[in-house]
Biopython code that builds the backbone (N, CA, C, O; Angstrom):
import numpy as np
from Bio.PDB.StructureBuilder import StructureBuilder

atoms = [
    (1, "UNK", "N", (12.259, 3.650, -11.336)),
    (1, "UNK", "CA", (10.926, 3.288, -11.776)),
    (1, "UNK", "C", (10.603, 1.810, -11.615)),
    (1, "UNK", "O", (9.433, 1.603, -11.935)),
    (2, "UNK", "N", (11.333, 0.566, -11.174)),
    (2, "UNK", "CA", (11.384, -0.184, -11.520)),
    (2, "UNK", "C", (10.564, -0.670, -9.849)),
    (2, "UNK", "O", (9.987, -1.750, -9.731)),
    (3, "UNK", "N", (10.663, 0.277, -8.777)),
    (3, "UNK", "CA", (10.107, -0.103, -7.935)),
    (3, "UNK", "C", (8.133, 0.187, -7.885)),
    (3, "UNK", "O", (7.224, -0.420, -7.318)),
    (4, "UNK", "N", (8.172, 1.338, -8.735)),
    (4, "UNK", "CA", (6.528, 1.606, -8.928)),
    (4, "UNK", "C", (5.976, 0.548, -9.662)),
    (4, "UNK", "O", (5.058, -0.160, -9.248)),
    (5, "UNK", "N", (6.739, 0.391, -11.162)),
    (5, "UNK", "CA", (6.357, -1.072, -11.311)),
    (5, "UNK", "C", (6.213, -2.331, -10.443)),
    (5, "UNK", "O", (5.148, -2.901, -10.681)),
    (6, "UNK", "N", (6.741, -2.759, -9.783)),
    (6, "UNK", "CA", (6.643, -3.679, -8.535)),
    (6, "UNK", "C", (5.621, -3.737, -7.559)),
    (6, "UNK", "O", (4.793, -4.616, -7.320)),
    (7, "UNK", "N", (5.856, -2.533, -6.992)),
    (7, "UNK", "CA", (4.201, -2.403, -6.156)),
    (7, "UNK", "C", (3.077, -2.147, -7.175)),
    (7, "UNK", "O", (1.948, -2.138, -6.684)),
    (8, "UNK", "N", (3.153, -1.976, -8.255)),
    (8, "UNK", "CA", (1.761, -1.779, -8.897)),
    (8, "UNK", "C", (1.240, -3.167, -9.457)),
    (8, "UNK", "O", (0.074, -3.197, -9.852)),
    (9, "UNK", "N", (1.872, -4.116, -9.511)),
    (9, "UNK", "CA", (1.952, -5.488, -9.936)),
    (9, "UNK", "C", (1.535, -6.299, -8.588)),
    (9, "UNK", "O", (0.991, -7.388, -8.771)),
    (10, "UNK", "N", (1.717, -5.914, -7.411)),
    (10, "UNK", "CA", (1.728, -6.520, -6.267)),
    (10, "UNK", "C", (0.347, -6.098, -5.599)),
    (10, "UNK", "O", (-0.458, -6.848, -5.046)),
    (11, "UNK", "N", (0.273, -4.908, -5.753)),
    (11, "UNK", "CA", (-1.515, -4.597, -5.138)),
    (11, "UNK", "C", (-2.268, -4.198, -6.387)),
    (11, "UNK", "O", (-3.227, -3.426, -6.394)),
    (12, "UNK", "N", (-1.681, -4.869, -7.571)),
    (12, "UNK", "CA", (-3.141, -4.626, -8.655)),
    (12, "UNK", "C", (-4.315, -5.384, -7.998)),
    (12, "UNK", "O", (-5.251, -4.637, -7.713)),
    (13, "UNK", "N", (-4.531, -6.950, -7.626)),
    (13, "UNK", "CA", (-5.489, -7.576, -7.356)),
    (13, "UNK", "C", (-6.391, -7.043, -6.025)),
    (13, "UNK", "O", (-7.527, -7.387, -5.696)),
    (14, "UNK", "N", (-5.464, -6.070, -5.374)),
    (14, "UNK", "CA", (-6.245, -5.332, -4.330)),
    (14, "UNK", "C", (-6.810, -4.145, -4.520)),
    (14, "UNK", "O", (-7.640, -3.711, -3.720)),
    (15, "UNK", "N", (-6.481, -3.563, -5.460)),
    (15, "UNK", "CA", (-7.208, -2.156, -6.185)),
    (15, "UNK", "C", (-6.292, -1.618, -6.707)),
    (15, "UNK", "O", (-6.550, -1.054, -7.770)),
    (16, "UNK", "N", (-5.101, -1.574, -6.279)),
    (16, "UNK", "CA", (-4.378, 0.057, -6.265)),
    (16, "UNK", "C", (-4.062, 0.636, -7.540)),
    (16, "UNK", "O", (-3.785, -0.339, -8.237)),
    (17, "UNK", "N", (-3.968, 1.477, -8.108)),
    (17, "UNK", "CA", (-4.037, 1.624, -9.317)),
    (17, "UNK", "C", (-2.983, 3.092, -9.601)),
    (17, "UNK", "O", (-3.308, 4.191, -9.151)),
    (18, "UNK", "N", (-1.925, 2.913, -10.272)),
    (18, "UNK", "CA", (-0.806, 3.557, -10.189)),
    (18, "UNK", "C", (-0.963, 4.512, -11.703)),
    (18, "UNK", "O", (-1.069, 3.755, -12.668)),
    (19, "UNK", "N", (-0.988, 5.601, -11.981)),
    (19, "UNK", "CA", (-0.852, 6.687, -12.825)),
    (19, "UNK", "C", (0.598, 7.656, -12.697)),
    (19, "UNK", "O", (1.214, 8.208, -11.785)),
    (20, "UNK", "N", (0.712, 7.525, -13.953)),
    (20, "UNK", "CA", (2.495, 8.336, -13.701)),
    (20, "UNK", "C", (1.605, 9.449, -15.154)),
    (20, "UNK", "O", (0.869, 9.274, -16.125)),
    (21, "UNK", "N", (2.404, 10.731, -14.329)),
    (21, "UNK", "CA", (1.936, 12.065, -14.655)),
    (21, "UNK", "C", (3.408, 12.246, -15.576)),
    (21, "UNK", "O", (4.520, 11.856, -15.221)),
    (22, "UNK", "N", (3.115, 12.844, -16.657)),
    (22, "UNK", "CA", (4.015, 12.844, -17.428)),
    (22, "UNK", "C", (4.045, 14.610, -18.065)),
    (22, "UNK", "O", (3.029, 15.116, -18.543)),
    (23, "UNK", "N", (4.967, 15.135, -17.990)),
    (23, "UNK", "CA", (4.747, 17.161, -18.743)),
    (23, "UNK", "C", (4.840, 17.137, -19.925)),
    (23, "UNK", "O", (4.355, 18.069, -20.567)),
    (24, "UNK", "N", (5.574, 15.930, -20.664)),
    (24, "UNK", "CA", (5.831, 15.633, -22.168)),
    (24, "UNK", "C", (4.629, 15.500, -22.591)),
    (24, "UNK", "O", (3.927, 14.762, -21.900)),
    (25, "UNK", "N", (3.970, 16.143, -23.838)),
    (25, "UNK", "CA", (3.261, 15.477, -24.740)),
    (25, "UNK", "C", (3.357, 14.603, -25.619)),
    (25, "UNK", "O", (2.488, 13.739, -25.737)),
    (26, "UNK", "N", (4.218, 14.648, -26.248)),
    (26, "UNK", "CA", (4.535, 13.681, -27.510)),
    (26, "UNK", "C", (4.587, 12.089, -26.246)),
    (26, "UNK", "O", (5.275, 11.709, -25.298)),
    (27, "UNK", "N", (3.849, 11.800, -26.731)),
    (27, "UNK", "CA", (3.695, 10.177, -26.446)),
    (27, "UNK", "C", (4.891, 8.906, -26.652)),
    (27, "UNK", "O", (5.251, 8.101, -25.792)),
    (28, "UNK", "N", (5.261, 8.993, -27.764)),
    (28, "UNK", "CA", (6.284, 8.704, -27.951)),
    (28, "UNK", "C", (7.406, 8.405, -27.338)),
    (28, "UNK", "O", (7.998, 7.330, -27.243)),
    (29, "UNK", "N", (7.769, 9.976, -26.725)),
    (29, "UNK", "CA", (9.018, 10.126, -25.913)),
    (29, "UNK", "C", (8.744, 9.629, -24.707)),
    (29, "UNK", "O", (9.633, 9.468, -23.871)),
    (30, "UNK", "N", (7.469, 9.328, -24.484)),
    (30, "UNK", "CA", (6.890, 9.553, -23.106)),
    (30, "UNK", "C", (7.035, 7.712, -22.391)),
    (30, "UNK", "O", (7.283, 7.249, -21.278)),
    (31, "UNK", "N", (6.697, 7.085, -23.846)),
    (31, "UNK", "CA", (7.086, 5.599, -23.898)),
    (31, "UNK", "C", (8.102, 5.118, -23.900)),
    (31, "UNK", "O", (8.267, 4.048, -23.315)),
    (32, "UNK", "N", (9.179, 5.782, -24.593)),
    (32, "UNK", "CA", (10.654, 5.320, -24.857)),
    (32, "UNK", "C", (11.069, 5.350, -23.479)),
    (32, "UNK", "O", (11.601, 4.349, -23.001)),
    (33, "UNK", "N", (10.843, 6.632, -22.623)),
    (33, "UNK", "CA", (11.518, 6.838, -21.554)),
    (33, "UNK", "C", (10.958, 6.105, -20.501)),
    (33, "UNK", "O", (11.633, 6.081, -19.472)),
    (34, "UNK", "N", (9.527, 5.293, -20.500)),
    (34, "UNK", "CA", (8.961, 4.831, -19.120)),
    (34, "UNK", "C", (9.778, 3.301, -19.990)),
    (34, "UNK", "O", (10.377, 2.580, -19.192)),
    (35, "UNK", "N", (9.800, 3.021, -20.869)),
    (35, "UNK", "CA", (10.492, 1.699, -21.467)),
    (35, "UNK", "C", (12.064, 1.346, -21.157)),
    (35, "UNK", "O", (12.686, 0.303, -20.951)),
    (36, "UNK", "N", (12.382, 2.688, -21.223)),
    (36, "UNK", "CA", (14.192, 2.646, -20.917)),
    (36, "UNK", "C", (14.029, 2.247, -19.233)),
    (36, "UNK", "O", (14.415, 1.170, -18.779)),
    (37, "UNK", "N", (13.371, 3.348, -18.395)),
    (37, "UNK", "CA", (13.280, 3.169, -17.278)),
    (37, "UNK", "C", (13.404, 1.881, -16.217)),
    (37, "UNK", "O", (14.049, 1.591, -15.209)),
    (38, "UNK", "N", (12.149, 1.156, -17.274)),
    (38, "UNK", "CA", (12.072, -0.255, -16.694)),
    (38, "UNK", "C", (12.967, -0.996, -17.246)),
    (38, "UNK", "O", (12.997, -2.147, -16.810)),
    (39, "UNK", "N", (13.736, -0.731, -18.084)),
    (39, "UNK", "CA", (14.806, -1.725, -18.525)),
    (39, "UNK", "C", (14.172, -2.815, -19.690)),
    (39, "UNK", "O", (14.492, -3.999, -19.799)),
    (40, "UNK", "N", (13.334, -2.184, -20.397)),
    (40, "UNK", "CA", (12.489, -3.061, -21.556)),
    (40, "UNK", "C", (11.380, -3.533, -21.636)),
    (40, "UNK", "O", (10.772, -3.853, -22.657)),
    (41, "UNK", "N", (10.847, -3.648, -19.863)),
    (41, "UNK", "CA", (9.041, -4.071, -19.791)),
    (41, "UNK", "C", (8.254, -2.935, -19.887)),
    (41, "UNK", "O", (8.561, -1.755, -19.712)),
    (42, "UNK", "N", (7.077, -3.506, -20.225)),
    (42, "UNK", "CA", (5.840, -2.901, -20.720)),
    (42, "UNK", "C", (5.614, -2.104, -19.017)),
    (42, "UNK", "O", (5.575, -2.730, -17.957)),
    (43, "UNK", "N", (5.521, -0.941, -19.141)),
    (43, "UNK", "CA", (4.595, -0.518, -17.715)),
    (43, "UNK", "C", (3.267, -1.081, -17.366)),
    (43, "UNK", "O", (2.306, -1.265, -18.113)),
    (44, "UNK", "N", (3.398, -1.350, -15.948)),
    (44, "UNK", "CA", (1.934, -2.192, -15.430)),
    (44, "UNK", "C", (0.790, -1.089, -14.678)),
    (44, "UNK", "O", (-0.081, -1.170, -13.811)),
    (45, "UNK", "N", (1.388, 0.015, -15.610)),
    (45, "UNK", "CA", (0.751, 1.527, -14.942)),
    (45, "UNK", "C", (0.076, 2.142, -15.607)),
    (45, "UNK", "O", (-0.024, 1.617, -16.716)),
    (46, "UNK", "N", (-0.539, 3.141, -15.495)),
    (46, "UNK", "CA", (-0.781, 3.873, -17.157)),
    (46, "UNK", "C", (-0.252, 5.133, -16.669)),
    (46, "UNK", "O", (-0.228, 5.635, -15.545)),
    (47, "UNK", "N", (0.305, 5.639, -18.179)),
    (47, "UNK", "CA", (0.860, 6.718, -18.290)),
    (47, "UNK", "C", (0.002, 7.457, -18.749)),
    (47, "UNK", "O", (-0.746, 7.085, -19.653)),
    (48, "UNK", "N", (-0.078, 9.291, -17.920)),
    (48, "UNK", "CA", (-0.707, 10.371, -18.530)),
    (48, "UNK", "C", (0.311, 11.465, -19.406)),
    (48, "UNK", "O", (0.905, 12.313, -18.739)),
    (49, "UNK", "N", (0.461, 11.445, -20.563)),
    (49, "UNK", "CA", (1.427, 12.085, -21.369)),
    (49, "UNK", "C", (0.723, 13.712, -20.984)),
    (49, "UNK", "O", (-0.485, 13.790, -20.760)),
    (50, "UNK", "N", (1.542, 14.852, -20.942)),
    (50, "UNK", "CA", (1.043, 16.130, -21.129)),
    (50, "UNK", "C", (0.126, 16.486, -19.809)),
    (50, "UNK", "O", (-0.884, 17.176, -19.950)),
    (51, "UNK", "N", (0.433, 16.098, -18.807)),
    (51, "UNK", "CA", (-0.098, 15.818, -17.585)),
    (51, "UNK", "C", (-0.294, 17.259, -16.373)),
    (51, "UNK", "O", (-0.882, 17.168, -15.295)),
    (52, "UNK", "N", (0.407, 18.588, -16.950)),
    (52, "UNK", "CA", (0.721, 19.464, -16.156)),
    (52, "UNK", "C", (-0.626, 20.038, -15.820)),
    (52, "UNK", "O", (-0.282, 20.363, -14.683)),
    (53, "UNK", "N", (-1.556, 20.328, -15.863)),
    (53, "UNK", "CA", (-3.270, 20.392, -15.271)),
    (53, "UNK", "C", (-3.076, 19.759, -13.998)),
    (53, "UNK", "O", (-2.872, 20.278, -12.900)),
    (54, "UNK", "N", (-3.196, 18.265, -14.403)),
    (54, "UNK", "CA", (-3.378, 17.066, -13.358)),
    (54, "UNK", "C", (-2.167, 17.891, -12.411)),
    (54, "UNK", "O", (-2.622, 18.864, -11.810)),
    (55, "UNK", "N", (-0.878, 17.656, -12.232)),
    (55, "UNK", "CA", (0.295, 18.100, -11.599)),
    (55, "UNK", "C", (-0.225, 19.558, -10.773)),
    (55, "UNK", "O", (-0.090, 19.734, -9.562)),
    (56, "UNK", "N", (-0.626, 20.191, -11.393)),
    (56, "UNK", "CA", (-1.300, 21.365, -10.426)),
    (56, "UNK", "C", (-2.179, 21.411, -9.508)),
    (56, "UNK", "O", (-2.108, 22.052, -8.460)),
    (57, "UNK", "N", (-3.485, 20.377, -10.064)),
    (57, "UNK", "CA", (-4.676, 20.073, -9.355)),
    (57, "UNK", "C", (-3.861, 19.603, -8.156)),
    (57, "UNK", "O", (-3.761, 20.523, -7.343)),
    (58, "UNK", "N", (-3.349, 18.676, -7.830)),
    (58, "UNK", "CA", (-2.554, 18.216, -6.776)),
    (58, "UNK", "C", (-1.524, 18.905, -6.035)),
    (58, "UNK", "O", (-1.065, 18.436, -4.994)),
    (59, "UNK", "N", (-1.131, 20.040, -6.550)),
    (59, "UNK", "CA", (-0.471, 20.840, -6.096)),
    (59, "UNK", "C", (1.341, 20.573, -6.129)),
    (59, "UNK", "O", (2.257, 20.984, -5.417)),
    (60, "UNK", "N", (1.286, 19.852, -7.100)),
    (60, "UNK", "CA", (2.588, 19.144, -7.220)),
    (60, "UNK", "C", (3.893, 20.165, -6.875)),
    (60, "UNK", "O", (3.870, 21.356, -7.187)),
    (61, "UNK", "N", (4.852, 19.625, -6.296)),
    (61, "UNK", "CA", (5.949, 20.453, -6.292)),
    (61, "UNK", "C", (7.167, 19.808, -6.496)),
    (61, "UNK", "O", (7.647, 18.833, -5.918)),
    (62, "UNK", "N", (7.673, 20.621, -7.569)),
    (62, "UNK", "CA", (9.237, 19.447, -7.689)),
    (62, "UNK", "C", (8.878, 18.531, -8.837)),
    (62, "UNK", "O", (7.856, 18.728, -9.493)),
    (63, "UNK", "N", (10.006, 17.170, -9.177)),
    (63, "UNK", "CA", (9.487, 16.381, -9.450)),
    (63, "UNK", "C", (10.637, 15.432, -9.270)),
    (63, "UNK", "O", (11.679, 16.046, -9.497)),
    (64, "UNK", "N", (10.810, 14.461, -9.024)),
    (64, "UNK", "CA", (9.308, 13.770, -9.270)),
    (64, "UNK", "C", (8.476, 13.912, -7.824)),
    (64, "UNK", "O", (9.167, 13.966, -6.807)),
    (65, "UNK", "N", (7.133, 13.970, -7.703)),
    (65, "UNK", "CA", (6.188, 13.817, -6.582)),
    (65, "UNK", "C", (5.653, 12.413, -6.750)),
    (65, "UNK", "O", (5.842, 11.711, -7.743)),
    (66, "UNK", "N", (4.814, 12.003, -5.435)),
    (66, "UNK", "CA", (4.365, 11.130, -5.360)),
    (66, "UNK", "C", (3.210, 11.270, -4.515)),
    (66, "UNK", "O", (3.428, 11.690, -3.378)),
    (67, "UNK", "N", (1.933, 10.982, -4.865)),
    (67, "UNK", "CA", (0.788, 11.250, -4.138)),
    (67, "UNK", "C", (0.194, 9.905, -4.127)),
    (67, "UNK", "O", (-0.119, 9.319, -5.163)),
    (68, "UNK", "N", (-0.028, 9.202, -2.406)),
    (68, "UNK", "CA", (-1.204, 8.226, -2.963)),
    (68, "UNK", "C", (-2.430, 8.482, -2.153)),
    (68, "UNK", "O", (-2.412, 8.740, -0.949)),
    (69, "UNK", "N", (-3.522, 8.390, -2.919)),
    (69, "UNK", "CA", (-4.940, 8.702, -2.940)),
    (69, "UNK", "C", (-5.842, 7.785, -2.196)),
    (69, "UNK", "O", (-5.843, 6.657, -2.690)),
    (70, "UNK", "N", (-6.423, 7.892, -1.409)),
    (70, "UNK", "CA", (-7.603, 6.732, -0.756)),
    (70, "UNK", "C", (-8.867, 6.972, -2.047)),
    (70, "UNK", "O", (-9.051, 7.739, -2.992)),
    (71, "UNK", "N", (-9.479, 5.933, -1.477)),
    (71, "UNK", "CA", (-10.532, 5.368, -2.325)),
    (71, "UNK", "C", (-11.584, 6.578, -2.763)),
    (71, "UNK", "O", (-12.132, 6.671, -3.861)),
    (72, "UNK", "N", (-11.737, 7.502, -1.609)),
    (72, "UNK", "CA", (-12.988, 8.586, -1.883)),
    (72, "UNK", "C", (-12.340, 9.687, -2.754)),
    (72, "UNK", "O", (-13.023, 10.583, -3.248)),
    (73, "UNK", "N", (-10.513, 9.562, -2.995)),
    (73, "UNK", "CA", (-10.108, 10.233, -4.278)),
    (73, "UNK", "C", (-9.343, 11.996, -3.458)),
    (73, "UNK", "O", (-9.034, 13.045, -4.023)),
    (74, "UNK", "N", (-9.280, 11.581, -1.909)),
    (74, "UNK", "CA", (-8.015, 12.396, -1.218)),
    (74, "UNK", "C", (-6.627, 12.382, -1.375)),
    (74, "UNK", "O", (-6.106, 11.279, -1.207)),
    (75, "UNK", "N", (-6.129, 13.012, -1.562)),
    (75, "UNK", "CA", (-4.780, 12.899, -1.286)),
    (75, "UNK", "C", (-4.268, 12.664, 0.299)),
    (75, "UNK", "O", (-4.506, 13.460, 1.208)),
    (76, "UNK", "N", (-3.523, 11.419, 0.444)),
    (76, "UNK", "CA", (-3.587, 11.111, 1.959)),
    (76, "UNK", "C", (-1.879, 10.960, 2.472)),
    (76, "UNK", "O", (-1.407, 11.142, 3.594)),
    (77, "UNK", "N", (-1.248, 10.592, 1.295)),
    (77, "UNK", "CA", (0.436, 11.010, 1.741)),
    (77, "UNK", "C", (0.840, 11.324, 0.721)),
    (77, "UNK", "O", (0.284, 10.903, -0.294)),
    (78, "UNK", "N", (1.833, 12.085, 0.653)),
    (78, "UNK", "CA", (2.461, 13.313, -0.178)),
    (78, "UNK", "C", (4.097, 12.743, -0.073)),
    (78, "UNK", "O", (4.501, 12.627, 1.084)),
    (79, "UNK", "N", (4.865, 12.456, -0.936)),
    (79, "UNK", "CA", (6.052, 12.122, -0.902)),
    (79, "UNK", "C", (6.979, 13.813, -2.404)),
    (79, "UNK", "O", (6.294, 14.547, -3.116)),
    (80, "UNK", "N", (8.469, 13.813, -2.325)),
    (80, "UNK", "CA", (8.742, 14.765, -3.018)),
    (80, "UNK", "C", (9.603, 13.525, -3.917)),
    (80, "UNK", "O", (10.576, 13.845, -4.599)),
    (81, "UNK", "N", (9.240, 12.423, -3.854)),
    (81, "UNK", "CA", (10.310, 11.508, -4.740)),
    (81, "UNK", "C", (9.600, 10.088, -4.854)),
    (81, "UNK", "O", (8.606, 9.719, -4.229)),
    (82, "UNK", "N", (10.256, 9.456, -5.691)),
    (82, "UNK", "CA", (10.171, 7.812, -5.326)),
    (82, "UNK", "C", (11.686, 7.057, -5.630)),
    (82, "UNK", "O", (12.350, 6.808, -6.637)),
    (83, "UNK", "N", (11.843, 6.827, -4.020)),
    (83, "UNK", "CA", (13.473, 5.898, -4.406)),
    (83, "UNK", "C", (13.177, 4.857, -3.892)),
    (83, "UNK", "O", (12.108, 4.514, -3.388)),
    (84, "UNK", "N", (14.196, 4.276, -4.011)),
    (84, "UNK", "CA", (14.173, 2.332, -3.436)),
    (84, "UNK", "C", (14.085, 2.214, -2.469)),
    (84, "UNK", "O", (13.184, 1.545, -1.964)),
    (85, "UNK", "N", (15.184, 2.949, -1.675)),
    (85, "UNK", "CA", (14.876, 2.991, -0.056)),
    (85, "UNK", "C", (13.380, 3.155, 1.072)),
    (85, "UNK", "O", (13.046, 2.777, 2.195)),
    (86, "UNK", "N", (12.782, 4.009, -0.131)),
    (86, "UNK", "CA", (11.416, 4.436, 0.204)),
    (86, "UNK", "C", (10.106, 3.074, 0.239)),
    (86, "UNK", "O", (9.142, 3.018, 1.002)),
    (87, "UNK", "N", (10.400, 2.325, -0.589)),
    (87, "UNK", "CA", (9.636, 1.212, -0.987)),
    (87, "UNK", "C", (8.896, 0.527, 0.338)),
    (87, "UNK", "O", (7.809, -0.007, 0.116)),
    (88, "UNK", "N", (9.409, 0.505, 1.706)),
    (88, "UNK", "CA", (8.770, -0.526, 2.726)),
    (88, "UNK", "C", (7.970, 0.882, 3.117)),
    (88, "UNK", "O", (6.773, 0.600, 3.071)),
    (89, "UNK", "N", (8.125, 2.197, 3.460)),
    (89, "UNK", "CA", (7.047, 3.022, 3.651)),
    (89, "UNK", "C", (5.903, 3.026, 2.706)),
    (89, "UNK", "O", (4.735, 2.948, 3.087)),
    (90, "UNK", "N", (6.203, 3.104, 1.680)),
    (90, "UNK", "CA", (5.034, 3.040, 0.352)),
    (90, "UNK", "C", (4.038, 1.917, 0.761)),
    (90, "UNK", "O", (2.866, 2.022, 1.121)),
    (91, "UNK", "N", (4.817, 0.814, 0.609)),
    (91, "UNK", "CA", (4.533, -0.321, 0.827)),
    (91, "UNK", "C", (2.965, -0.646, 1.928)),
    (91, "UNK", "O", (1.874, -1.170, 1.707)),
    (92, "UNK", "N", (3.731, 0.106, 3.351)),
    (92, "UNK", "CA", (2.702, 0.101, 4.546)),
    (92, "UNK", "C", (1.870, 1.420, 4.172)),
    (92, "UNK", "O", (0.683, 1.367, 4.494)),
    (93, "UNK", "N", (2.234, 2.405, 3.646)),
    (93, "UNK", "CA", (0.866, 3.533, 3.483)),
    (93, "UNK", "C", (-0.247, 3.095, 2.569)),
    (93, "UNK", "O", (-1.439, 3.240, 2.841)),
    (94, "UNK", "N", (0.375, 2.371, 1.106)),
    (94, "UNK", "CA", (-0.695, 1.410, 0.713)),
    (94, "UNK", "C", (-1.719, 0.483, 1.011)),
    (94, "UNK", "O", (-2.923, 0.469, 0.758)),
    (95, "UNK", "N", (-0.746, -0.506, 1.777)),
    (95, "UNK", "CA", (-1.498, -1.529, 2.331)),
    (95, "UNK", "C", (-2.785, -1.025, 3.792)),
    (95, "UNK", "O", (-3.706, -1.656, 4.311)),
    (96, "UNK", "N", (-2.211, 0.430, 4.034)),
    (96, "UNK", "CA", (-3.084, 0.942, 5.217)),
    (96, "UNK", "C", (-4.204, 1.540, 4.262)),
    (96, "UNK", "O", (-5.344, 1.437, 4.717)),
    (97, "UNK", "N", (-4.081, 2.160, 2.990)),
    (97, "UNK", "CA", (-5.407, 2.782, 2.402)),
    (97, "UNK", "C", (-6.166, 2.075, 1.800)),
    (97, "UNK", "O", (-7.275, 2.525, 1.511)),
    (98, "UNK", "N", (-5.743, 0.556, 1.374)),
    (98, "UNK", "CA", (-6.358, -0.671, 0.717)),
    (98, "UNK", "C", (-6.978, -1.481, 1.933)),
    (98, "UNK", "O", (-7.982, -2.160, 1.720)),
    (99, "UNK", "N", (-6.576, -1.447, 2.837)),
    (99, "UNK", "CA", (-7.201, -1.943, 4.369)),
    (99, "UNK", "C", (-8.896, -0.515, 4.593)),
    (99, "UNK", "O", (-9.978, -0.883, 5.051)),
    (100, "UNK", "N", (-8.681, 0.601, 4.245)),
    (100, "UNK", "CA", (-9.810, 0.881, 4.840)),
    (100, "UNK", "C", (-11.307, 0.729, 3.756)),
    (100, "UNK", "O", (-11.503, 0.423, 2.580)),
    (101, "UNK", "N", (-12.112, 1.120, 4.877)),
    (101, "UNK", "CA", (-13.569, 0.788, 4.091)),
    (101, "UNK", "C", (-14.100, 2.284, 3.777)),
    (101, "UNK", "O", (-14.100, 3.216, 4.582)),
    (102, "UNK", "N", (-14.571, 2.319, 2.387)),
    (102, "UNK", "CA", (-15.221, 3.496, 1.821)),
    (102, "UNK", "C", (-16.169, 3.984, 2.277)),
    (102, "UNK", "O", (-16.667, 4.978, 1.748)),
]
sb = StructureBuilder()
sb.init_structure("model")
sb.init_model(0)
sb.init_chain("A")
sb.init_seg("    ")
for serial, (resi, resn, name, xyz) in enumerate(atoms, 1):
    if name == "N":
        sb.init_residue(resn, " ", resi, " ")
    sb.init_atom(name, np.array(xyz, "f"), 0.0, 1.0, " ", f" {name:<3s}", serial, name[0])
structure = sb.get_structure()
């Protein structure tokens, strides 16, 4: 998690805006665990607690998924994970959907 935090800190001033889908309701748990995750910082994300609607609408499979969205609110790449290694692809599919015009 510590890499979603990173890019979400890095293209906040360009739009991008990062939502982590969560199946837990209790809020709580939902904090402890995005808190453990990062190793004690505040998430620079917002969390959706009880999220399994959202997870369907998207067609989620697995988890963790990773969907990032262009501006008109498509789903435009579809990942079945988020690891570290992954980070310089993320990286350029972002910077390619923050590059286009609405």
């Amino acid at each position: 998690m510590p890499h979603i935090q990173n890019l979400s800190k890095e293209f906040a001033e360009k739009g991008l805006q990062v939502l982590s889908i969560s199946f837990v309701s209790n809020k709580d748990i939902v904090q402890k665990t995005i808190t453990a995750g990062l190793r004690g910082e505040e998430a620079s994300f917002t969390v959706l607690p009880d999220g399994w609607d959202v997870y369907k609408a998207f067609k989620g499979r697995g988890v963790p998924n990773t969907f990032l969205i262009d501006k008109a609110g498509d789903i435009r790449y579809f990942h079945h994970s988020f690891k570290w290694r992954m980070v310089p692809t993320f990286r350029m599919e972002i910077e390619a959907l923050l590059a286009e015009k609405v």
